[in-house]
TORTORMI-343105 format. One record per residue (C-alpha): z, y, x; residue number from 1; residue in three letters; chain. Coordinates in pm, whole numbers. Example, Ala and Ser with C-alpha at 12.3 -4.5 7.8 and 13.67 -1.06 7.14 Angstrom:
2
+--------+--------+--------+-----+------+------+
|     zz |     yy |     xx | pos | code | unit |
+--------+--------+--------+-----+------+------+
|    780 |   -450 |   1230 |   1 |  ALA |    A |
|    714 |   -106 |   1367 |   2 |  SER |    A |
+--------+--------+--------+-----+------+------+
This chain:
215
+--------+--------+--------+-----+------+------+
|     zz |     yy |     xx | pos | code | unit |
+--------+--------+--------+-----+------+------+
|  -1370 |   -584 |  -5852 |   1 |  UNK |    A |
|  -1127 |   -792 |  -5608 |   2 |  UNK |    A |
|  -1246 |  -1074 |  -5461 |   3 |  UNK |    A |
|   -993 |  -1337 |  -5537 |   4 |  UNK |    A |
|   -956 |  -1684 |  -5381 |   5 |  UNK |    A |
|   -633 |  -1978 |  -5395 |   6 |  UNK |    A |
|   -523 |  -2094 |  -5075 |   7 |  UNK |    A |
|   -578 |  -2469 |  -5014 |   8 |  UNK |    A |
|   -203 |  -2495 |  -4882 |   9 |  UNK |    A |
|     26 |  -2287 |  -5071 |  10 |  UNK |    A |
|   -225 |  -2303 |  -5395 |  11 |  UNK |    A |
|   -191 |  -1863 |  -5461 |  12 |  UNK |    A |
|   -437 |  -1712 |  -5594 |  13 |  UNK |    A |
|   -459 |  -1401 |  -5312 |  14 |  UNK |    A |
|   -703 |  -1095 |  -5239 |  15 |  UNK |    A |
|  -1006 |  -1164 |  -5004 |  16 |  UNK |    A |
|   -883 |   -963 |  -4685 |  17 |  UNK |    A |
|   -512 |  -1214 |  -4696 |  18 |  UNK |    A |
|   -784 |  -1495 |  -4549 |  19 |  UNK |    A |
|   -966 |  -1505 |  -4217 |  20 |  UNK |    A |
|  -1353 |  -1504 |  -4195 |  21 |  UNK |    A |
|  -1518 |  -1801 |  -4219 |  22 |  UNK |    A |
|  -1941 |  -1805 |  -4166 |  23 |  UNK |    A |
|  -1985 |  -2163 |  -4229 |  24 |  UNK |    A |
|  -1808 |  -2203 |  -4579 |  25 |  UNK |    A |
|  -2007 |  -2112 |  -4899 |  26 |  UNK |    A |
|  -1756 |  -1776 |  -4981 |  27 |  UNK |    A |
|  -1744 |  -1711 |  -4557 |  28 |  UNK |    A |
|  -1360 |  -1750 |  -4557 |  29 |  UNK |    A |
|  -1131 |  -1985 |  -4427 |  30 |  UNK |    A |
|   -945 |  -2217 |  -4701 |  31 |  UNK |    A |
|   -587 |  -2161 |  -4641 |  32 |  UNK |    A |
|   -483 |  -1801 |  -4638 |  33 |  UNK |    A |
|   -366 |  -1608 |  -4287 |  34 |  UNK |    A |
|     19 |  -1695 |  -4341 |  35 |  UNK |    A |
|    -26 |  -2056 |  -4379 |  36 |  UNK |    A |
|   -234 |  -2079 |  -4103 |  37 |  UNK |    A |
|    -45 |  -1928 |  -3904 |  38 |  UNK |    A |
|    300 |  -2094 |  -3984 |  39 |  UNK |    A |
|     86 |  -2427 |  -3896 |  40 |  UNK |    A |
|    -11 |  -2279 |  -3568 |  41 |  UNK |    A |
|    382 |  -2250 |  -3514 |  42 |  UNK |    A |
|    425 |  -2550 |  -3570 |  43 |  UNK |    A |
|    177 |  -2747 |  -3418 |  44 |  UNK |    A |
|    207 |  -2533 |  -3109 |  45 |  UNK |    A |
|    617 |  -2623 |  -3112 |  46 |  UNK |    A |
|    518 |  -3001 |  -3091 |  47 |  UNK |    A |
|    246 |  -3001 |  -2869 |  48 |  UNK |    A |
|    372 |  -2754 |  -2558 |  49 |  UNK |    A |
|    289 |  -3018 |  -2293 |  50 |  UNK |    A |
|    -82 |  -3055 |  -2395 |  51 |  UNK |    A |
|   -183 |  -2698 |  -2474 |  52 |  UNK |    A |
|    -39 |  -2612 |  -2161 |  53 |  UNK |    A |
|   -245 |  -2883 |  -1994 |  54 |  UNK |    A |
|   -580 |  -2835 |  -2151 |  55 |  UNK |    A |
|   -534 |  -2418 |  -2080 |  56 |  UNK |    A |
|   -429 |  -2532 |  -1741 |  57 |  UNK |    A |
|   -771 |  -2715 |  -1709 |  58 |  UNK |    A |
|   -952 |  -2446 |  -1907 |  59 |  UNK |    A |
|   -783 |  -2165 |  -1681 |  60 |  UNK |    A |
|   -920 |  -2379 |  -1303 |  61 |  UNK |    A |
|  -1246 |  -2401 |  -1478 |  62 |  UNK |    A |
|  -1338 |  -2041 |  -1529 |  63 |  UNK |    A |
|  -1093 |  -1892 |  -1257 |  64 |  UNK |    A |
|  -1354 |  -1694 |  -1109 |  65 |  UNK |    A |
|  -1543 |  -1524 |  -1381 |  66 |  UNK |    A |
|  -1194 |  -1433 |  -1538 |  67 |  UNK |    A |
|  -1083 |  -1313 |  -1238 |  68 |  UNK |    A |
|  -1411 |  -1104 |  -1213 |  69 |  UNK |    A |
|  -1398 |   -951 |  -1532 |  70 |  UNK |    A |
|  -1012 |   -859 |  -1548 |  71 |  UNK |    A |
|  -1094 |   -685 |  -1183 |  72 |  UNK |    A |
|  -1380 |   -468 |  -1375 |  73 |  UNK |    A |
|  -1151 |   -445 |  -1677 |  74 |  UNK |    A |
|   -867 |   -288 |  -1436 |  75 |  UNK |    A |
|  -1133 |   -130 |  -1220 |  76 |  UNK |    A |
|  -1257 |     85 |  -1548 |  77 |  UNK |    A |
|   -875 |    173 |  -1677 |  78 |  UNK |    A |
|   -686 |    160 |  -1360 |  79 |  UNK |    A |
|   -511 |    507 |  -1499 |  80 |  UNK |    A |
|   -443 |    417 |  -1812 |  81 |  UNK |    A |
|   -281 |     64 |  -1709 |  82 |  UNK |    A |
|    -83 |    242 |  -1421 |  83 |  UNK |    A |
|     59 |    497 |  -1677 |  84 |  UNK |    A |
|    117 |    255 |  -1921 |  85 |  UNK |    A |
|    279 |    -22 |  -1726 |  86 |  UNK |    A |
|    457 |    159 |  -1452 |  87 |  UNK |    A |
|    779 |    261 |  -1631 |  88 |  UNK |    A |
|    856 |   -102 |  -1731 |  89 |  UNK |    A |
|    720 |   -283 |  -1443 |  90 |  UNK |    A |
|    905 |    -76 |  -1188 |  91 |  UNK |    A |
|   1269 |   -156 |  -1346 |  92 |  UNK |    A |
|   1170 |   -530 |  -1457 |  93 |  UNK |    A |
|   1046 |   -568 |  -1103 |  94 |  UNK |    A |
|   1384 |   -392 |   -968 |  95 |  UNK |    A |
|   1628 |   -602 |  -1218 |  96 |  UNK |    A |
|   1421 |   -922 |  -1064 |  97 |  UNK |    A |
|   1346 |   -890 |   -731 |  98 |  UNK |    A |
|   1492 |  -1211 |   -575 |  99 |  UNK |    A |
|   1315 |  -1376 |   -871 | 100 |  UNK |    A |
|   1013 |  -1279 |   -788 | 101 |  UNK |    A |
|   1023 |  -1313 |   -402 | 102 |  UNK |    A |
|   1112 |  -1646 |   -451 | 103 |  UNK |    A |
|    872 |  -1718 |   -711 | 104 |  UNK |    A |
|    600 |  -1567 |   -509 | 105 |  UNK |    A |
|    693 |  -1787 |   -189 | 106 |  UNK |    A |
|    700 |  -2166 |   -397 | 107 |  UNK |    A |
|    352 |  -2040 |   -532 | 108 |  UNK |    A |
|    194 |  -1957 |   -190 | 109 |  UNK |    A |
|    310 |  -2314 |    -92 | 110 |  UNK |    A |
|    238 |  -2471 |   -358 | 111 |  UNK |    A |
|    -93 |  -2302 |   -389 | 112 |  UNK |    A |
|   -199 |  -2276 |    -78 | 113 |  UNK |    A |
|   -543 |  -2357 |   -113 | 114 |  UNK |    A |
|   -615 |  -2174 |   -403 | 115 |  UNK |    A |
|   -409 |  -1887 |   -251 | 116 |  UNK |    A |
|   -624 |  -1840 |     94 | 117 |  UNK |    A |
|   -965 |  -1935 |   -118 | 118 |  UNK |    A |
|   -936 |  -1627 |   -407 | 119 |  UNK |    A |
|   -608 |  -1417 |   -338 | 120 |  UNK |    A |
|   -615 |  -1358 |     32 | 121 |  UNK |    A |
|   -958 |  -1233 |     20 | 122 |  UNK |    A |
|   -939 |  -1001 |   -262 | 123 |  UNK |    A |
|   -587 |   -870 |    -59 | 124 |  UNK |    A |
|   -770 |   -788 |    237 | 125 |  UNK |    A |
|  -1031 |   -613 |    136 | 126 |  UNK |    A |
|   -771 |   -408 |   -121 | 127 |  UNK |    A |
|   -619 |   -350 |    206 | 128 |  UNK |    A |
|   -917 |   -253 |    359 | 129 |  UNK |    A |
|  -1039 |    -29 |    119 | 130 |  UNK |    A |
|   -672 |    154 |     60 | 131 |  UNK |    A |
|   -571 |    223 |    404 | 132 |  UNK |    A |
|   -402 |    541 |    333 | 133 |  UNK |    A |
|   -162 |    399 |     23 | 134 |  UNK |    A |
|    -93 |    101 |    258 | 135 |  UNK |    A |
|    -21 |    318 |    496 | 136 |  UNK |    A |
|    225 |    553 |    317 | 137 |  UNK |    A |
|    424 |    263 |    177 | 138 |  UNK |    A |
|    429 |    101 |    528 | 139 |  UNK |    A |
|    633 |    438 |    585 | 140 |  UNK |    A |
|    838 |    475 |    319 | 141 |  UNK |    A |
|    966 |    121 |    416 | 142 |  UNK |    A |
|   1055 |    221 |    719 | 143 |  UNK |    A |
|   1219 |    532 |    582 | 144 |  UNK |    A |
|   1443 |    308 |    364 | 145 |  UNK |    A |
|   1553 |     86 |    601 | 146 |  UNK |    A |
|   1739 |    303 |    783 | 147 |  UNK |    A |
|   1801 |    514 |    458 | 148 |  UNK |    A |
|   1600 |    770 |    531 | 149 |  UNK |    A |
|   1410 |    810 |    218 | 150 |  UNK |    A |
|   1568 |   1071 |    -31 | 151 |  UNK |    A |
|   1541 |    965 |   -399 | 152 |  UNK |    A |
|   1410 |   1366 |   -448 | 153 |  UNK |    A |
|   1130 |   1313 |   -245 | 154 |  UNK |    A |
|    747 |   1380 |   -429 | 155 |  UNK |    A |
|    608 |   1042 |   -369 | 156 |  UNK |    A |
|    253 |   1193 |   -499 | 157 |  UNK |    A |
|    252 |   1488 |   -246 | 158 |  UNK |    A |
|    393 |   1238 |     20 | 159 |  UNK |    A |
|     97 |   1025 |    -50 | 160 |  UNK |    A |
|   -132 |   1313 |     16 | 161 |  UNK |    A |
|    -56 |   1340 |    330 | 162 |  UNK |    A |
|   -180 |    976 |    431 | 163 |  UNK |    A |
|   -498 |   1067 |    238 | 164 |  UNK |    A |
|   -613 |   1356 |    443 | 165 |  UNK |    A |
|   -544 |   1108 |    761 | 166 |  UNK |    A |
|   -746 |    892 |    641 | 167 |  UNK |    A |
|  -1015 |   1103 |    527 | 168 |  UNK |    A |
|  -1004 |   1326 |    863 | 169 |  UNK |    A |
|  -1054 |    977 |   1021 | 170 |  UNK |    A |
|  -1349 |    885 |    824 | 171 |  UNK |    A |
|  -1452 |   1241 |    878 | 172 |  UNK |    A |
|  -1417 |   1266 |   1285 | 173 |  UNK |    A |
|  -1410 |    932 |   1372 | 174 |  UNK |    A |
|  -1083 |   1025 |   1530 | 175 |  UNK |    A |
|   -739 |    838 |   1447 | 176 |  UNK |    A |
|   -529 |   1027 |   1243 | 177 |  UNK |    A |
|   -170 |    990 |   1175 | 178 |  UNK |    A |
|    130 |   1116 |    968 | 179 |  UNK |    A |
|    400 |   1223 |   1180 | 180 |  UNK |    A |
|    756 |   1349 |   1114 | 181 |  UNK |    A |
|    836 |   1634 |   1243 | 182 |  UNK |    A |
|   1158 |   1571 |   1267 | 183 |  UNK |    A |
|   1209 |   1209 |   1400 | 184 |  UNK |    A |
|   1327 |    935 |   1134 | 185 |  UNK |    A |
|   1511 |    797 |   1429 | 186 |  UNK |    A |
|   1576 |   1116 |   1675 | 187 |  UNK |    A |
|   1763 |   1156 |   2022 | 188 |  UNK |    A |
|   1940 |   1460 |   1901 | 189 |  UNK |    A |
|   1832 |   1524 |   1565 | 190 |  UNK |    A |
|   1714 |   1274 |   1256 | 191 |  UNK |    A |
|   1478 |   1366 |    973 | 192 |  UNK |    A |
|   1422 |   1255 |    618 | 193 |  UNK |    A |
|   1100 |   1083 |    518 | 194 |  UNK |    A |
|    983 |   1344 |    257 | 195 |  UNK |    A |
|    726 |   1622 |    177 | 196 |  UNK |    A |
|    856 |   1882 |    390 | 197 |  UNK |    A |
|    897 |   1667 |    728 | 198 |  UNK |    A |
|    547 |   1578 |    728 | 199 |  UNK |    A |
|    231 |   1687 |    939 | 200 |  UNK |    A |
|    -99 |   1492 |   1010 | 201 |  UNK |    A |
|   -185 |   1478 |   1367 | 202 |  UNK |    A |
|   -397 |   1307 |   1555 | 203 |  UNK |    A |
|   -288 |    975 |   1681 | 204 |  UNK |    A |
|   -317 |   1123 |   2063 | 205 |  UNK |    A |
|    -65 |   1416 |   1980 | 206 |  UNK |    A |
|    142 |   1186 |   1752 | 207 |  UNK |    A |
|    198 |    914 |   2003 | 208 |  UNK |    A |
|    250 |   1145 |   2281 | 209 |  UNK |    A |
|    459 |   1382 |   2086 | 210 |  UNK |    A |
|    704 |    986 |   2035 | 211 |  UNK |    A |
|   1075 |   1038 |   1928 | 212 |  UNK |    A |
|   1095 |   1370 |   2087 | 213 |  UNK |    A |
|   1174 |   1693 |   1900 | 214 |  UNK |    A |
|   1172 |   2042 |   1974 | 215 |  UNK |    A |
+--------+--------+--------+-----+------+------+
């Protein structure tokens, strides 16, 4: 048989599973049904904006560090599936808003500053630190694009590839490695593109001495 039970608000008799749970009432659910309660958070979240956002403000400053600590390990443990999922979106929102979020990102360094070099600075470095050869590739491909060197056909996976096996022959030699263009972004004679096919990973010796030269 149905468990039945009238909601203390809207006084309708409903089924069992329309009401949350409740442990510390005699039939373990709440007393006003899931609608009602909700339409009350509505409202009472419409009239009191300022102090929710103050006491999660308070709430947020107070446990900063384990959330941050268990949304890294939460990220660290679906990095894949969040990539997939988000990238699409992220990549045009971020496009559509870019001097939004430039300047949004510079009034929150200054207005954070303390915060900013005591938690975020850190973590940046060591990402840094510990993803050399992505760092590395789009320290590139920024290059590329300012002078327009960077076709919109290029394989950006393949491309990063190539900074991979630098990296690793470094780890692996203990001799700098670096990805050079084969044909020179910025040539005397002759400029190349910033894509799969110009690439080669030399060592930093040959690259440097090899400089804008091409023959």
């Amino acid at each position: 048989m149905t468990k039945l039970k009238i909601c203390g608000n809207c006084k309708i008799e409903k089924k069992a599973s329309e009401f949350h749970k409740n442990c510390e009432s005699k039939d373990k659910l709440t007393s006003q049904c899931k609608v009602c309660r909700s339409a009350k958070k509505k409202i009472y979240c419409a009239n009191n904006q300022e102090r929710i956002a103050a006491v999660n403000k308070i709430w947020y400053f107070e446990n900063r560090e384990a959330q941050l600590i268990k949304k890294r390990k939460y990220f660290a443990d679906n990095r894949s599936d969040i990539l997939a999922r988000q990238k699409p979106y992220m990549t045009a929102w971020r496009r559509e808003n870019r001097l939004y979020l430039n300047e949004y990102d510079k009034n929150y360094r200054k207005e954070n500053k303390d915060s900013y070099d005591s938690y975020i600075k850190p973590y940046l470095r060591q990402w840094q630190k510990d993803n050399k050869d992505i760092v590395n590739a789009k320290g590139a491909e920024h290059r590329a694009n300012k002078i327009n060197a960077s076709p919109s056909w290029r394989n950006k996976e393949t491309i990063k590839g190539f900074y991979k096996k630098a990296q690793r022959l470094t780890k692996e030699t203990g001799v700098l490695h670096h990805v050079d263009h084969i044909v020179p972004l910025k040539g005397i004679n002759v400029c190349g593109l910033h894509c799969e096919a110009n690439l080669e990973v030399l060592t930093s010796t040959e690259n440097l001495s090899k400089g804008n030269k091409f023959n």
